[in-house]
C-alpha positions in Angstrom: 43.7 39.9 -64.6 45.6 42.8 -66.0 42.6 43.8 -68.3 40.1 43.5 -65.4 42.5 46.4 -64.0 42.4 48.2 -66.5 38.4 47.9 -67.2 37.1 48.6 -63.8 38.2 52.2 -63.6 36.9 52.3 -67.3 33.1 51.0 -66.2 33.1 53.4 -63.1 34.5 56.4 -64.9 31.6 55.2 -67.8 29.2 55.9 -64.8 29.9 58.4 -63.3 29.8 60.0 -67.1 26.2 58.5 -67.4 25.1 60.1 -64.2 26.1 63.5 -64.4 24.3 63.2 -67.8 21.2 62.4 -66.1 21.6 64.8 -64.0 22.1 67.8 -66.5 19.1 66.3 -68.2 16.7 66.3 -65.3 17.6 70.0 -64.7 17.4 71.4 -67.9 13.8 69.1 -68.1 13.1 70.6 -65.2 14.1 74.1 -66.5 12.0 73.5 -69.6 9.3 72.3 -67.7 8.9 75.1 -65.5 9.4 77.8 -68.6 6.8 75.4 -70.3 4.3 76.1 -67.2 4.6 79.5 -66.7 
């Protein structure tokens, strides 16, 4: 039980990590994308 305590904040933080990734990707795709067009 002690190592689920200590994993949970691990796989949320591991998230959180992964979305704001995403997110920076989708805008600089969207960045590119736009520089691409025009």
């Amino acid at each position: 039980s002690h190592s689920v305590r200590i994993y949970q904040p691990l796989e949320v933080a591991s998230e959180v990590v992964v979305h704001r990734i995403t997110q920076v990707g989708r805008i600089r795709a969207g960045y590119y994308t736009v520089i691409l067009i025009v």
